[in-house]
N, C-alpha and C positions, 0 to 999 in steps of 0.2 A: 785638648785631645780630640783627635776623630773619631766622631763614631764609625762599630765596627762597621755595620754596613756598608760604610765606601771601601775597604779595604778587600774584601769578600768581594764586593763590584768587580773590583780590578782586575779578578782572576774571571771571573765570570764572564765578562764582555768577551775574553781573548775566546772562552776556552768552547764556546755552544754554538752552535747553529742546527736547528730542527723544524720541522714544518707541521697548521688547524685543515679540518675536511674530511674528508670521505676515501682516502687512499686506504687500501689494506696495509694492513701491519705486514712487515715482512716482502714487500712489493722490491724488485731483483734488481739493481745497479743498471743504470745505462752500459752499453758496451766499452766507451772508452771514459777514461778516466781525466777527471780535470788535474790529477795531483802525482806525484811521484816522490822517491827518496830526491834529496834534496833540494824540495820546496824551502822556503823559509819567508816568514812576512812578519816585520816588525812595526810595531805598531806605536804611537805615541799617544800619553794618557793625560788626559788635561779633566781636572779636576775646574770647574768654572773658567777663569781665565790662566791658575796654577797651573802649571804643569807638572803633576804625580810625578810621571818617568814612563816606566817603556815595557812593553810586554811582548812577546816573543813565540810564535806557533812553528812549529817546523818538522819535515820529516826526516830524521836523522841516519836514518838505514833499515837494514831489513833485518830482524831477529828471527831464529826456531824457536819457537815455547809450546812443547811438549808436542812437538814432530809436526806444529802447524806454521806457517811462513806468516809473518806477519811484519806490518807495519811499525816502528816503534817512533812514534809521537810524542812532541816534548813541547809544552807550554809553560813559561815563564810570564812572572809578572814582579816586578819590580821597582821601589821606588826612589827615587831619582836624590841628589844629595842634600838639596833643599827640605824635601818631602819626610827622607828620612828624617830630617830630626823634628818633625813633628807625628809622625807614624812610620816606623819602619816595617815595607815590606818585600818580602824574599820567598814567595810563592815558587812553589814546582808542580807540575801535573806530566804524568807518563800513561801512555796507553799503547798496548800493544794489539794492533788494529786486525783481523785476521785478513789477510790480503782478500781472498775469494771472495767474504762474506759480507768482511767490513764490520760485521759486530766485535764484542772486547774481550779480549782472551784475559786479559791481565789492567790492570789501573792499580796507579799510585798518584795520592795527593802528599803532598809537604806543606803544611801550613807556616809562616812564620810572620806574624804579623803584631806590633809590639808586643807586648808579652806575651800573646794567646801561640804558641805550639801544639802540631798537631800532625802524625802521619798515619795515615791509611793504606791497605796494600789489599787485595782481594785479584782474586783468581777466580775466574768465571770458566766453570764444568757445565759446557751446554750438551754434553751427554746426558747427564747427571740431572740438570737442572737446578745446577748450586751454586751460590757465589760465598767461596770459602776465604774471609777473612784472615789475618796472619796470627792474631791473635786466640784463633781458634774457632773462632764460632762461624758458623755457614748456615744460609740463609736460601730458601725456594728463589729461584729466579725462572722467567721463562725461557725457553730457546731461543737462541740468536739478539738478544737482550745486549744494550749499549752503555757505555758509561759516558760522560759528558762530550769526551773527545770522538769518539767513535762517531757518537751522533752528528755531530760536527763537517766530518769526511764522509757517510753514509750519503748527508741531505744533500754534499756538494753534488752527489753524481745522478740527482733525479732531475726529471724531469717536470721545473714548478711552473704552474699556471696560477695566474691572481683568482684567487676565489676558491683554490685548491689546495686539500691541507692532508698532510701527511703524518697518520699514526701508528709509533712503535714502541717497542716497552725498552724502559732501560731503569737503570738504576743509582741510586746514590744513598750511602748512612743507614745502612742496614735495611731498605724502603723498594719494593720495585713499581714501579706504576705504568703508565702511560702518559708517552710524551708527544705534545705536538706544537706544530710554530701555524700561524697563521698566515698567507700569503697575503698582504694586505693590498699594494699598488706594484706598478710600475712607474723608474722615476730615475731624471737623469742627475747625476748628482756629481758637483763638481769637486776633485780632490788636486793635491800638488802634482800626481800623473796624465789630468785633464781630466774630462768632463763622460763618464761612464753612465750606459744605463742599469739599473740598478731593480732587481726586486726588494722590497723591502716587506723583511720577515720579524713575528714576532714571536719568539720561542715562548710559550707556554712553559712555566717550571712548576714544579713543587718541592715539597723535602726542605733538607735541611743541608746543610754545607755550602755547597756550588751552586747550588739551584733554590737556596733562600732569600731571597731580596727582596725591598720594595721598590716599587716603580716601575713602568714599561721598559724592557729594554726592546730597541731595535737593531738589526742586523741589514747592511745596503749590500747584496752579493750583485756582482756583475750578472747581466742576463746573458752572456755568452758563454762558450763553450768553458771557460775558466772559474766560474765560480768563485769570482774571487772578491774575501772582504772586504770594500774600501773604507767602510765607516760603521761603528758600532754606536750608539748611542743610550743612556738611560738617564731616568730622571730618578731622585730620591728625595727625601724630606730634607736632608742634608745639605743637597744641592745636585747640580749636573754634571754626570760623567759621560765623554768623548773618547772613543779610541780612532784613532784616522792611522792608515796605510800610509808611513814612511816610506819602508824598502821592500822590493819585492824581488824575489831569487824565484826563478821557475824552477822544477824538475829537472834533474842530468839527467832522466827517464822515468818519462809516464808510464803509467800501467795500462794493459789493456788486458781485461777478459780473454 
């Protein structure tokens, strides 16, 4: 049996990217946008020399959620037919991004990971100040507050410098904190599309779900205008997990401010 840990990995490498330092919480998006409705990047997940299977970010269109335009974001993580019969997993993650803002209007998790089931659904009232569960119960959040994926598409559109880190509050499992990634180096890093430079970021998590794990994970985003991830990397007690950038679909339309 695997432990859970790597299975929880699996969603996790796809679905975060955030920035350690001195930046303001709440600090305004560059003007244009590195991402648009149909982005998509598929990723492959090699568990040591294994190969898990495949995981999957993408922006799928535009939604109205409650008169605001938003992003709707779809992260898969899935495991491959080998994998499955030793861990089966069929991960889903949804966010609805608010276009202007970039924080999370709405977030859904699907757990399904050998036996452990699990869905979450919350709706984030940054009027309010609430992030109101499906189940009933609603929780203090602060304004403009991220949920994994949010965070993710927010960091892509700053502007990161090595040595500079980026903090803003978001949430997961009932818990709101503060989140930040560490800008560590610059670095060129070779993948099957060639040879890309690379900032290499290290999100800072805590909680519980999607942001429980052990081991450094790192994040290799391209330093140019595209942000884009070519390699995720973590280590666990378990062993090492790799995501590397298969396929990459740009935007039929960027956004722009």
């Amino acid at each position: 049996m695997i432990h859970p840990t790597l299975s929880r990995s699996l969603l996790v490498i796809l679905a975060l990217t955030a920035a350690h330092g001195t930046r303001a919480d709440g600090e305004q998006p560059s003007p244009s946008r590195p991402f648009g409705v149909g982005e998509r990047m598929v990723f492959s997940i090699d568990y040591g020399v294994i190969n898990a299977g495949e995981g999957v970010l993408e922006i799928v269109g535009m939604v109205d959620f409650e008169g605001s335009s938003c992003y709707r974001v779809e992260s898969t993580a899935r495991s491959n037919g080998f994998f499955s019969g030793i861990f089966r997993v069929r991960d889903k993650v949804v966010s609805y991004v608010d276009e202007q803002r970039l924080f999370s209007r709405y977030f859904m998790k699907r757990l399904r990971e050998g036996p452990y089931k699990k869905t979450v659904e919350i709706e984030f009232d940054h009027e309010a100040g609430k992030a109101r569960y499906h189940n009933g119960k609603e929780y203090d959040v602060p304004s403009g507050v991220h949920d994994v994926l949010s965070a993710f598409y927010y960091v892509r559109t700053l502007d990161l410098e090595v040595g500079e880190d980026v903090l803003f509050s978001a949430h997961s499992s009932r818990e709101s904190y503060d989140m930040r990634v560490i800008v560590h180096r610059q670095e060129a890093v070779e993948t099957d599309f060639g040879t890309f430079d690379c900032f290499v970021i290290q999100p800072v998590m805590v909680g519980e779900g999607l942001f429980k794990h052990e081991g450094d994970l790192m994040i290799y985003l391209t330093a140019d205008e595209r942000r884009i991830p070519v390699m995720m990397t973590t280590k666990l007690p378990v062993g090492n997990i790799a995501a590397n950038l298969r396929e990459y679909t740009p935007a039929t339309e960027r956004a722009v401010d």
